[in-house]
N, C-alpha and C positions, 0 to 999 in steps of 0.2 A: 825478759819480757814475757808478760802472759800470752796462754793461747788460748781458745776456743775450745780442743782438744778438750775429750773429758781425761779424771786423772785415770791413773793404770789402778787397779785396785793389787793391793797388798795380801799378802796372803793373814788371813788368820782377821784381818776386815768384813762386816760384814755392809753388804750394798744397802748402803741410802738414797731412798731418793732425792731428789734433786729439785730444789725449789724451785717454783717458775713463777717472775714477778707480776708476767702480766695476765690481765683479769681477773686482779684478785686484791684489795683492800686492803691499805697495812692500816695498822692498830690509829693510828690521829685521824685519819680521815673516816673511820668509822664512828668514832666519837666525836667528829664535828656535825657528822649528819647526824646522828642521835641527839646532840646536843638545838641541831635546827628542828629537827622534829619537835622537842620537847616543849621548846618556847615558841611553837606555832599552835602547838596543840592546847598551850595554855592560853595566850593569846586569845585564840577562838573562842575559849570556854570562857574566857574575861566578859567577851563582849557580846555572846549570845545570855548571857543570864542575866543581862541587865535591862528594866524597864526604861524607854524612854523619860527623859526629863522635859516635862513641859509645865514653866513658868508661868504660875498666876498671876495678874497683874493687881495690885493691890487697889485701884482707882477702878473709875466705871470700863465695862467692855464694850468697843466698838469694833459695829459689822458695816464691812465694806459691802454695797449691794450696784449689780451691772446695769447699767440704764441702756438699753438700745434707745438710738436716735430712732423717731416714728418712721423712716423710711430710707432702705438702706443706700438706696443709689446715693441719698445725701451724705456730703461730707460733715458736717458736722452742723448742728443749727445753731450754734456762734460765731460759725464762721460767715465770712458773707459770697464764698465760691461756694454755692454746691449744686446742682446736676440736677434739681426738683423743677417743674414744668409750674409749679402755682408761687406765684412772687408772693402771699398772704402769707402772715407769718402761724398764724392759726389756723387754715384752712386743715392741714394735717396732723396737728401737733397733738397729742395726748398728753393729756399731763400725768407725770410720772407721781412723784410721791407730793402730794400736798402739805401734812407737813413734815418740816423737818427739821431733825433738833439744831438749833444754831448756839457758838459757843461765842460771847463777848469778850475782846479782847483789851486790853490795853489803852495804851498811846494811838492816833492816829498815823500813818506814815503812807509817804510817794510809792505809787505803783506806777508801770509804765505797759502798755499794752504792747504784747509781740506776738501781734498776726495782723493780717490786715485788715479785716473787719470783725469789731467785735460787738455782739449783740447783749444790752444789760435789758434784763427784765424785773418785773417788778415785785415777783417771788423765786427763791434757789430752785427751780425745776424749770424742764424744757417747755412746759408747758404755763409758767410766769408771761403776761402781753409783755409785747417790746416797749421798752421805753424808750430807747437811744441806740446809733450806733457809733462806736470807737475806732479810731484808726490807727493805724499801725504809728507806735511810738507817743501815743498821746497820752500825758501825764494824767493820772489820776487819785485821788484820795481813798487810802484804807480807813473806812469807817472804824476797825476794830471788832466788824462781828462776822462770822465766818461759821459755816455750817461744818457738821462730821463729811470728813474725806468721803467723795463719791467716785464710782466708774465711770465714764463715759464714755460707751464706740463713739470714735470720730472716724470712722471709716469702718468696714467690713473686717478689716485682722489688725487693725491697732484701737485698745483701748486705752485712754489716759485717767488716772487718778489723781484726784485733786477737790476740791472744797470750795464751796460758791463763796463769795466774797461780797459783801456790801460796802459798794462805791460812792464815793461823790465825782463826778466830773467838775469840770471848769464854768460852763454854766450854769451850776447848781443841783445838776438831777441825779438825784438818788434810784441808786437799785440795785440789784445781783448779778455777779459775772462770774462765770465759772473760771477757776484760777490756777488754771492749766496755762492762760494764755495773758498773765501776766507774773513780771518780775519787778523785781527791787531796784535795780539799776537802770540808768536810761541809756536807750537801743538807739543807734546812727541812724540818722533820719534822712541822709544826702543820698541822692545816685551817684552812679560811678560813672560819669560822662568820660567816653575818650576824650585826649588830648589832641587838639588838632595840629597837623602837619603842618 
């Protein structure tokens, strides 16, 4: 059996010193960290010398632009809950962009309104007169023409994007709804009555 003991030295030997393993690197672990170094250092130099790629688009370019609602305590002026003291619907309203490019679509097809009151006016801007108001889950007709994607604050920290829409309703009346606050599919129209005891 081994011991701990150092050996006896020999005569006509001369003293070696004595290796000591610890804190010290043997030869593969020195070349794994070199090895990480290497392909870090390369790495880095890969992707600091390269300029950004930003894709042109081959078609027209469109700018998304922020509409604040004319006053903010209002939740949205599509909607029909908001927090303003004057029930006219122009008494405060500026009109934001007058015109605006509109892109004609297609086919006609069923939209369904999901909020509960929706206000179509008679130009894409907040400041178009009200024609109508929509209610929650009431079908209506995509005319096919639809404006470039706009911002809208509908409250003070959420903005929605989305594209006015030109409507027909059920009685006939044509006009614009911002189309944030309608979908393709139709939305459950029932309340949810408890069941009695």
């Amino acid at each position: 059996m081994a011991s701990n003991r150092p050996r006896r030295q020999i005569e006509g030997e001369e003293a070696q010193p004595q290796k000591s393993s610890r804190g010290k690197l043997n030869n593969m672990e020195l070349f794994g960290i070199g090895l990480f170094c290497v392909a870090f250092l390369l790495y880095g130099i890969s992707k600091c010398g390269k300029e950004p790629v930003v894709e042109s688009p081959s078609g027209p370019v469109v700018t998304e632009e922020v509409v604040d609602s004319p006053a903010i305590a209002r939740r949205d002026e599509n909607a029909s809950s908001f927090t303003g003291t004057n029930s006219d619907n122009n008494s405060n309203a500026a009109p934001t962009a007058p015109t605006n490019p509109t892109v004609v679509g297609g086919a006609t097809r069923k939209l369904y309104v999901i909020i509960d009151s929706l206000r179509v006016r008679q130009a894409p801007n907040l400041g178009g007169q009200l024609v109508t108001n929509l209610k929650y889950g009431e079908e209506i007709t995509d005319l096919g023409e639809r404006t470039v994607s706009e911002k809208l604050r509908v409250s003070p920290d959420e903005v929605r994007t989305a594209p006015w829409i030109k409507i027909k309703n059920k009685e006939g009346q044509v006009g614009w709804a911002f189309g944030a606050y309608l979908q393709f599919y139709p939305v459950p129209t029932t309340t949810n009555i408890p069941a009695e005891n």
